[in-house]
mmCIF file of the C-alpha atoms, coordinates in Angstrom:
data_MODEL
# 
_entry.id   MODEL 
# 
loop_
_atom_site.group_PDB 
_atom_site.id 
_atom_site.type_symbol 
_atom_site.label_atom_id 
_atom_site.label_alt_id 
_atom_site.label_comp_id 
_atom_site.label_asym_id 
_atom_site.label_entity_id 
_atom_site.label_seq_id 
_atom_site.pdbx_PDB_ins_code 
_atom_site.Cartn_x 
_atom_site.Cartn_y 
_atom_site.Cartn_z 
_atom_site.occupancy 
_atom_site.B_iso_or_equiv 
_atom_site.pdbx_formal_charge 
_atom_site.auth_seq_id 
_atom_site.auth_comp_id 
_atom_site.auth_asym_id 
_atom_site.auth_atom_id 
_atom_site.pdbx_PDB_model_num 
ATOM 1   C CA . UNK A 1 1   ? 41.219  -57.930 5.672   1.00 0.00 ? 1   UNK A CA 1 
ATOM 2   C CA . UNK A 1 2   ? 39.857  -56.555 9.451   1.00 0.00 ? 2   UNK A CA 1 
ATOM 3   C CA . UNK A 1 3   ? 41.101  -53.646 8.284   1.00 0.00 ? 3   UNK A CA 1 
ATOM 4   C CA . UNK A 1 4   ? 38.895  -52.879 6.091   1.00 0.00 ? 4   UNK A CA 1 
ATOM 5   C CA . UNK A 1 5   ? 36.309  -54.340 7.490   1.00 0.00 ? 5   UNK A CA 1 
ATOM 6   C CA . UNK A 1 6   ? 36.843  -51.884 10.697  1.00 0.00 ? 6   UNK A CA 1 
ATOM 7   C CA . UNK A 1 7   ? 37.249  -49.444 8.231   1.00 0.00 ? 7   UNK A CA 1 
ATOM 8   C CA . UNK A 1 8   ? 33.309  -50.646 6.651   1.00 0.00 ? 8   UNK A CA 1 
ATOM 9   C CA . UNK A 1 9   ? 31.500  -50.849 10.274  1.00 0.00 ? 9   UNK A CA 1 
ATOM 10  C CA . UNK A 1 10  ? 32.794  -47.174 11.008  1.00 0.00 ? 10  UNK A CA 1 
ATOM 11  C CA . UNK A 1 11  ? 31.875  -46.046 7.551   1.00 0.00 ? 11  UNK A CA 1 
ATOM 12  C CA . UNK A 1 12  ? 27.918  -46.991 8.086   1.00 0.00 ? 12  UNK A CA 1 
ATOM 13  C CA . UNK A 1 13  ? 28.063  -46.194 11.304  1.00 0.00 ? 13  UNK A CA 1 
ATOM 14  C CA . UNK A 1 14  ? 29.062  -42.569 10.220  1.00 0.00 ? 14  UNK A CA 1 
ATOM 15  C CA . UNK A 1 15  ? 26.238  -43.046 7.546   1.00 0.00 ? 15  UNK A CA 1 
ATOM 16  C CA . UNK A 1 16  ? 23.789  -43.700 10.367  1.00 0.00 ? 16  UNK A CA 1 
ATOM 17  C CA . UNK A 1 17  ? 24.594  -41.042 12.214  1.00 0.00 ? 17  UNK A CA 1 
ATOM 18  C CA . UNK A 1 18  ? 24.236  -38.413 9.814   1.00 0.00 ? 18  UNK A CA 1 
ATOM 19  C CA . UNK A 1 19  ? 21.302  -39.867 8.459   1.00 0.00 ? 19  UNK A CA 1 
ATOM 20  C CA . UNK A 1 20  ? 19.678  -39.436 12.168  1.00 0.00 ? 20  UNK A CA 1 
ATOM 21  C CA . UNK A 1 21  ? 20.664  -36.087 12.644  1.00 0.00 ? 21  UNK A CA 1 
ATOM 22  C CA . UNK A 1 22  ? 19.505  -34.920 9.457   1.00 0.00 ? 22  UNK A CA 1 
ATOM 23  C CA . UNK A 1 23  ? 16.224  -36.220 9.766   1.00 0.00 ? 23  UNK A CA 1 
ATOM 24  C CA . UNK A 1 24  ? 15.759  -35.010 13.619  1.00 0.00 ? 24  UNK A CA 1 
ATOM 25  C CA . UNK A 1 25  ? 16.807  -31.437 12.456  1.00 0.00 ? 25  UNK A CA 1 
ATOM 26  C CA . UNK A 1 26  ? 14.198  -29.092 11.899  1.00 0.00 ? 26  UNK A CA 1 
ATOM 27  C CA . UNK A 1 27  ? 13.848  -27.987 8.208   1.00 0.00 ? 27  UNK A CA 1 
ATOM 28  C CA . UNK A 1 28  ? 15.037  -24.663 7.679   1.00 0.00 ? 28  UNK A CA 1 
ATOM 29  C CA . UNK A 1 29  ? 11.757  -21.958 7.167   1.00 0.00 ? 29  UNK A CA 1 
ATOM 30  C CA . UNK A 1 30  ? 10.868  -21.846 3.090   1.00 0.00 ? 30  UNK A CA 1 
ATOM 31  C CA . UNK A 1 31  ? 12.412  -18.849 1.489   1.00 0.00 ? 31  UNK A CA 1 
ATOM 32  C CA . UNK A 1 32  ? 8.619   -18.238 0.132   1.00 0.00 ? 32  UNK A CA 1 
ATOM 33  C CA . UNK A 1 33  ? 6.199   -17.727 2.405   1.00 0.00 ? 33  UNK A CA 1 
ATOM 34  C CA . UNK A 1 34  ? 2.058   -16.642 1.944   1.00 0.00 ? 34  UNK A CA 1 
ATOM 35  C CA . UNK A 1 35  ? 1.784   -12.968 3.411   1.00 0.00 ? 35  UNK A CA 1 
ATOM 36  C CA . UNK A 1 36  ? -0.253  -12.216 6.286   1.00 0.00 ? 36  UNK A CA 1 
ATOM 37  C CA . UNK A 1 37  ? -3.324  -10.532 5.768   1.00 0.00 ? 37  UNK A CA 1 
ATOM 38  C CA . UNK A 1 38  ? -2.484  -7.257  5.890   1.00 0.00 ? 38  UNK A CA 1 
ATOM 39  C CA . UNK A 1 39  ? -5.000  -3.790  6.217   1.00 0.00 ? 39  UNK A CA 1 
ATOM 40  C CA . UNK A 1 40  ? -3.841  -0.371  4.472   1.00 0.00 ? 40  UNK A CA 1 
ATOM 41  C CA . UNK A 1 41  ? -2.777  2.086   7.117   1.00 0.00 ? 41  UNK A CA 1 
ATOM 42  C CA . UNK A 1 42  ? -4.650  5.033   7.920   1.00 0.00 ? 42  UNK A CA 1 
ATOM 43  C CA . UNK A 1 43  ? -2.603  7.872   6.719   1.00 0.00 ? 43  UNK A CA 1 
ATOM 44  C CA . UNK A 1 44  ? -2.260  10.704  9.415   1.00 0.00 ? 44  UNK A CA 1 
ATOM 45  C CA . UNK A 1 45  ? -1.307  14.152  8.742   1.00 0.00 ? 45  UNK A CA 1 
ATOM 46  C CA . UNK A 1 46  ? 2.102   13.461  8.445   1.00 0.00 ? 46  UNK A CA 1 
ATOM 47  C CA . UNK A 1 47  ? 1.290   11.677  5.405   1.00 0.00 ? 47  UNK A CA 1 
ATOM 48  C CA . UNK A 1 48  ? -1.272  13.795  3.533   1.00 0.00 ? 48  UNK A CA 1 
ATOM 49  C CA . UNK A 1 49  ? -3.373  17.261  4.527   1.00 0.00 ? 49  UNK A CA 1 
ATOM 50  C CA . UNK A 1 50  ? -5.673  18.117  2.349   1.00 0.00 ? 50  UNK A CA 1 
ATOM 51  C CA . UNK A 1 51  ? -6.465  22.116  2.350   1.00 0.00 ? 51  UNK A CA 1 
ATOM 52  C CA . UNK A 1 52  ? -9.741  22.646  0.941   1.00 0.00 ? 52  UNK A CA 1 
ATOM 53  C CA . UNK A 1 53  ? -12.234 21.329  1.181   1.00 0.00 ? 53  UNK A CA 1 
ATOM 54  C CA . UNK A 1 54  ? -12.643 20.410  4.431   1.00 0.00 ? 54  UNK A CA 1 
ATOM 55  C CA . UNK A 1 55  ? -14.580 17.105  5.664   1.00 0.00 ? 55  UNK A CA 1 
ATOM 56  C CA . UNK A 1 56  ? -17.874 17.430  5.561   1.00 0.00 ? 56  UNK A CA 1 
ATOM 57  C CA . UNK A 1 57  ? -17.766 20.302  3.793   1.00 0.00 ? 57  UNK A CA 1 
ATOM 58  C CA . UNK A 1 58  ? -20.871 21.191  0.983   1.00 0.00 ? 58  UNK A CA 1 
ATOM 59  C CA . UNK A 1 59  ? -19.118 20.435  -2.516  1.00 0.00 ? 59  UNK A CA 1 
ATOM 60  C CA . UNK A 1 60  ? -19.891 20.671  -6.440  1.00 0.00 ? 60  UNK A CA 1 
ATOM 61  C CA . UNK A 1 61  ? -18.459 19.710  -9.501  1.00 0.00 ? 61  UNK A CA 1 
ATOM 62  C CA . UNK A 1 62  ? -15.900 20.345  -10.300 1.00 0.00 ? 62  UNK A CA 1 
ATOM 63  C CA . UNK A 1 63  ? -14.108 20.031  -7.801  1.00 0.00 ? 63  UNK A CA 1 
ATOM 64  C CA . UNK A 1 64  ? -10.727 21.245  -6.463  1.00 0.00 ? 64  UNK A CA 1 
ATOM 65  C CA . UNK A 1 65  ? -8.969  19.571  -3.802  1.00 0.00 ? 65  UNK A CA 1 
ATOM 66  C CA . UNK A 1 66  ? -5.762  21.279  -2.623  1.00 0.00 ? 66  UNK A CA 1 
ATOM 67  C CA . UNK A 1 67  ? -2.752  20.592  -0.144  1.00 0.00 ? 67  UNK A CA 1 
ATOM 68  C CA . UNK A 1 68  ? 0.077   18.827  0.021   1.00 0.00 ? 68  UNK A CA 1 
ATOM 69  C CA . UNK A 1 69  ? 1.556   15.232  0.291   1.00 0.00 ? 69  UNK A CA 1 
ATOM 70  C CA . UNK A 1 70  ? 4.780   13.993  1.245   1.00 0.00 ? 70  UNK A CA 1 
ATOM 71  C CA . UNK A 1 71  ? 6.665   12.725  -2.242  1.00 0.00 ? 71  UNK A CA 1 
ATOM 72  C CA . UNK A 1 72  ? 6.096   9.236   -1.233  1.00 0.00 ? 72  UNK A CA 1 
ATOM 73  C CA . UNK A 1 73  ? 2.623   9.331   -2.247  1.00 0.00 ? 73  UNK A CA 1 
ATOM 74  C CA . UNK A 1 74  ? 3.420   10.529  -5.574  1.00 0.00 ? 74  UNK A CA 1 
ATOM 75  C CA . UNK A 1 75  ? 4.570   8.424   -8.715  1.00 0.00 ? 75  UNK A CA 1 
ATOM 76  C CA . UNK A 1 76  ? 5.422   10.060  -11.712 1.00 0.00 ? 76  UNK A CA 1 
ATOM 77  C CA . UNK A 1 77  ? 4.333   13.610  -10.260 1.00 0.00 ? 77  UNK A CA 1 
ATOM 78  C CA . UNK A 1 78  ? 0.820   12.416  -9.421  1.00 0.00 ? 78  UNK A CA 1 
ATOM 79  C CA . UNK A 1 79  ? -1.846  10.481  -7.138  1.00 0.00 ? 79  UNK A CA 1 
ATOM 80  C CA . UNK A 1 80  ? -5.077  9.239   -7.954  1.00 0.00 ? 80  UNK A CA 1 
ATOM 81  C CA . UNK A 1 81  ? -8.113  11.323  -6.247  1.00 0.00 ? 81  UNK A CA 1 
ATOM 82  C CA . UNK A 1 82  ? -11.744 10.035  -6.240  1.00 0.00 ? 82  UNK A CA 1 
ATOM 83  C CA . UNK A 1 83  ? -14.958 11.635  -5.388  1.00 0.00 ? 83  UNK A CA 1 
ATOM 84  C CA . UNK A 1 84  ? -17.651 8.409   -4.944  1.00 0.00 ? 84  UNK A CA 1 
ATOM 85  C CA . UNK A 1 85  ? -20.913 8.586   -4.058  1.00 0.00 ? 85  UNK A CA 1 
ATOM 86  C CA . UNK A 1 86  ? -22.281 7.266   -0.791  1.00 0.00 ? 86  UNK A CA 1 
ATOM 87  C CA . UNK A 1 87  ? -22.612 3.641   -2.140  1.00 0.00 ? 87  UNK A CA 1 
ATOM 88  C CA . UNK A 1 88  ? -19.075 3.770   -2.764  1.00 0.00 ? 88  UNK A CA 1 
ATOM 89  C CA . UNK A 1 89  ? -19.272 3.863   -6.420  1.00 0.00 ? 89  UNK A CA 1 
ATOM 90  C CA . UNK A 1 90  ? -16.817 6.012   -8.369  1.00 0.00 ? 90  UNK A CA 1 
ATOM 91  C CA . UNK A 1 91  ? -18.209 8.803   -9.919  1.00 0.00 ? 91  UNK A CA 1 
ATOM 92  C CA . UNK A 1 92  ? -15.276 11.119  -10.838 1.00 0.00 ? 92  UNK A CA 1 
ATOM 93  C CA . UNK A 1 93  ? -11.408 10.433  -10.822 1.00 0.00 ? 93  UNK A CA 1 
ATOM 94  C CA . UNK A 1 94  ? -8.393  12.792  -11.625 1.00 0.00 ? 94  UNK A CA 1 
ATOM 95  C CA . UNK A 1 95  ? -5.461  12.843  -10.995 1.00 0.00 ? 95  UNK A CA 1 
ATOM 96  C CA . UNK A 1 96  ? -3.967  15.184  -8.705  1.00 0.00 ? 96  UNK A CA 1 
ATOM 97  C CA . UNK A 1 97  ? -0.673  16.484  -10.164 1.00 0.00 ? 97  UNK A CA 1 
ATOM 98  C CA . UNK A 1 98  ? 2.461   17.898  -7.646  1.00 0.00 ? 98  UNK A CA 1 
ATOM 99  C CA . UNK A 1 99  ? 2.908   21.397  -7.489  1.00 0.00 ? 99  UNK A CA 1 
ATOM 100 C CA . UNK A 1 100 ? 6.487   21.358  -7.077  1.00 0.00 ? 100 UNK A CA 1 
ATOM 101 C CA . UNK A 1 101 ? 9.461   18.843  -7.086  1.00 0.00 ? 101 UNK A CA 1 
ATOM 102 C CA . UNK A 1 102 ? 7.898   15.591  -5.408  1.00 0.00 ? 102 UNK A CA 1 
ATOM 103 C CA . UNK A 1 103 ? 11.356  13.766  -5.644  1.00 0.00 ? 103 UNK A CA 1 
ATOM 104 C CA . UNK A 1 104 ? 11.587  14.438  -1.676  1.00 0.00 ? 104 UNK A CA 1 
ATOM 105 C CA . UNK A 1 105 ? 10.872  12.662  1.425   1.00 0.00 ? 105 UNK A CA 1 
ATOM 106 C CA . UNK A 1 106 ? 9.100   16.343  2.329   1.00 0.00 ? 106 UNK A CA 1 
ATOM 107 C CA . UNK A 1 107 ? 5.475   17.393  1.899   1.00 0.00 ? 107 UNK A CA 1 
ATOM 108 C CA . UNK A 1 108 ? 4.901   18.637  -1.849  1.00 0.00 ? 108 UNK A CA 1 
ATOM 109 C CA . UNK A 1 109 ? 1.674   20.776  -2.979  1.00 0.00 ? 109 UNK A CA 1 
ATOM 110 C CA . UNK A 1 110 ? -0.832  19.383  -5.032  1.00 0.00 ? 110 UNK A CA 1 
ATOM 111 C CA . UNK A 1 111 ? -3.977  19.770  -6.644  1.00 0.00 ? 111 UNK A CA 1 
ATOM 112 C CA . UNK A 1 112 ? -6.716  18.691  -8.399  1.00 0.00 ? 112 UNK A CA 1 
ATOM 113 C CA . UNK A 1 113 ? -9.555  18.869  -10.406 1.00 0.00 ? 113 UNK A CA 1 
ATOM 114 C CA . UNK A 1 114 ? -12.621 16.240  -10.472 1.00 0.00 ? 114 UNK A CA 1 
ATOM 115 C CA . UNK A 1 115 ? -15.491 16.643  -12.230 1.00 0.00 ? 115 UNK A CA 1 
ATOM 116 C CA . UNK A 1 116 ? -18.763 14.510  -11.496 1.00 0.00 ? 116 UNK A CA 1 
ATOM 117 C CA . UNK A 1 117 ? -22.364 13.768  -11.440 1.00 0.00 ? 117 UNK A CA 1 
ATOM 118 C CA . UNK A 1 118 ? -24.463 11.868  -8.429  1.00 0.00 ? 118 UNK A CA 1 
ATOM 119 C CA . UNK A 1 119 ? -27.802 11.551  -7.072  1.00 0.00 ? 119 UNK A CA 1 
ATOM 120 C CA . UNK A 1 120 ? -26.932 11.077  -3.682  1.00 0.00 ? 120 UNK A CA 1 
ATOM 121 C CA . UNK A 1 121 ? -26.730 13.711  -0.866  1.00 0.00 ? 121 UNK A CA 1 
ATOM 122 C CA . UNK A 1 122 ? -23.534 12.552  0.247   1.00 0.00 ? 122 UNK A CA 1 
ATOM 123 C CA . UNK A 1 123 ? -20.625 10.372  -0.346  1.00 0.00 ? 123 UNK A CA 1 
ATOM 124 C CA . UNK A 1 124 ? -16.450 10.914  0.015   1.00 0.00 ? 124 UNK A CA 1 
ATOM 125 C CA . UNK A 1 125 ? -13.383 12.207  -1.517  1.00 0.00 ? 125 UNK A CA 1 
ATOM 126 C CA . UNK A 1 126 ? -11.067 9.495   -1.204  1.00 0.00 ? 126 UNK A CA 1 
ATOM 127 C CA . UNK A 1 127 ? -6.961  10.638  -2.094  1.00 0.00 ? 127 UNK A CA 1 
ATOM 128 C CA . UNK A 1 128 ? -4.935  7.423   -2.725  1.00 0.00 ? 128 UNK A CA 1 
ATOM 129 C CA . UNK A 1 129 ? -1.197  6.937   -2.287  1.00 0.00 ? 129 UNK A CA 1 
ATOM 130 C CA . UNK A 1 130 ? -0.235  5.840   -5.713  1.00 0.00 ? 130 UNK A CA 1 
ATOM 131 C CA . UNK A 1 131 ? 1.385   2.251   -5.556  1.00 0.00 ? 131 UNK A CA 1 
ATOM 132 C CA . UNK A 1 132 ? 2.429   1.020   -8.630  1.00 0.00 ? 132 UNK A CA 1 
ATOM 133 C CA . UNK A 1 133 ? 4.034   -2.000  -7.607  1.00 0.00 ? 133 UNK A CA 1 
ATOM 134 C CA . UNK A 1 134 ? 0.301   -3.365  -6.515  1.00 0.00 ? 134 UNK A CA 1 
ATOM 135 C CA . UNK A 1 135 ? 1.771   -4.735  -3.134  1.00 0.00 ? 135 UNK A CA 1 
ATOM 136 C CA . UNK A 1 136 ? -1.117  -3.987  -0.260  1.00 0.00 ? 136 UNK A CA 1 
ATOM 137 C CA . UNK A 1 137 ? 1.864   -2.590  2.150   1.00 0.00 ? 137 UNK A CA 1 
ATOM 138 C CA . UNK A 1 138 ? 2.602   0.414   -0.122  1.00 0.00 ? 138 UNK A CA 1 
ATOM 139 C CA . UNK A 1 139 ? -1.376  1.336   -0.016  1.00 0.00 ? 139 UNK A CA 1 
ATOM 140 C CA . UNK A 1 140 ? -2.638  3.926   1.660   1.00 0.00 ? 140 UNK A CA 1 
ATOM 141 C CA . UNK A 1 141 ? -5.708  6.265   1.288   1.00 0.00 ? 141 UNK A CA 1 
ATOM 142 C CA . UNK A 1 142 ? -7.941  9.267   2.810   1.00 0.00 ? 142 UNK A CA 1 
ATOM 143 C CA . UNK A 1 143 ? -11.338 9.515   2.839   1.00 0.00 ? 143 UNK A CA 1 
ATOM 144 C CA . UNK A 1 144 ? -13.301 12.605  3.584   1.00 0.00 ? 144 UNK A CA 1 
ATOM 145 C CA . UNK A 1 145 ? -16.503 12.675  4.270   1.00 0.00 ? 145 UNK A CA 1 
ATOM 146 C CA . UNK A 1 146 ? -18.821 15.481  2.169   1.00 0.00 ? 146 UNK A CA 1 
ATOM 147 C CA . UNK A 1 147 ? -21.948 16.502  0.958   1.00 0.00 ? 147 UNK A CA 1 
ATOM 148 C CA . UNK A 1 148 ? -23.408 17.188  -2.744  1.00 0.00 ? 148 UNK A CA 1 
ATOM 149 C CA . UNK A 1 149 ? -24.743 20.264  -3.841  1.00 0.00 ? 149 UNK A CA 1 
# 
């Protein structure tokens, strides 16, 4: 009978013990966690370089922007390209379609056509990285300066 009564007293003692280290512990870090905030990088010109036309050049519709992009900016052959006025609203959109294979890491030609209509002297030609999955890490734009004809 003190056998098992040893054998008891060590048993919730054990309990105990676990118990207390389990609750000291720190809890491991949640396998879902909120995002930081994060901004769109600036693209540079190892990104994207845009031929013609040049910032701040004198433009009219339509327009043709040419140059290349490396094939991470494309999806399905093409990135969106915007021309928006100098409130920021959208006034033409094309796409602007690879001029070559843009399967590759490397920089691929592209161009494209956008036609549009503004009142304002100026506004920007803004070339977006196309991101399909929606995630704001994989975003990435340029915006150019210009002015209306």
């Amino acid at each position: 009978m003190k056998g098992w009564a040893i054998a008891i007293i060590i048993l919730v003692l054990v309990a105990i013990g676990g118990g207390t280290y389990l609750a000291t512990r720190p809890a491991p870090p949640s396998s879902y966690e909120i995002p930081a905030e994060t901004t769109t990088p600036a693209p540079t010109a190892s990104d994207v370089q845009v031929a013609s036309p040049a910032a701040g050049s004198i433009v009219k519709s339509p327009l043709t922007v040419t140059g290349k992009a490396k094939g991470t900016w494309y999806f399905e052959a093409s990135f969106p390209v915007k021309v928006l006025d100098a409130a920021g609203k959208v006034i033409g959109q094309a796409p602007a379609q690879a001029q070559g294979d843009w399967m590759t890491a490397g920089f691929v030609p592209f161009k494209a056509t956008v036609s549009f209509s503004t009142s304002t002297a100026t506004g920007f030609i803004v070339l977006e990285k196309d991101n399909p999955s929606g995630l704001p890490q994989n975003a990435a734009e340029l915006r150019m300066p210009v002015r209306f004809e």
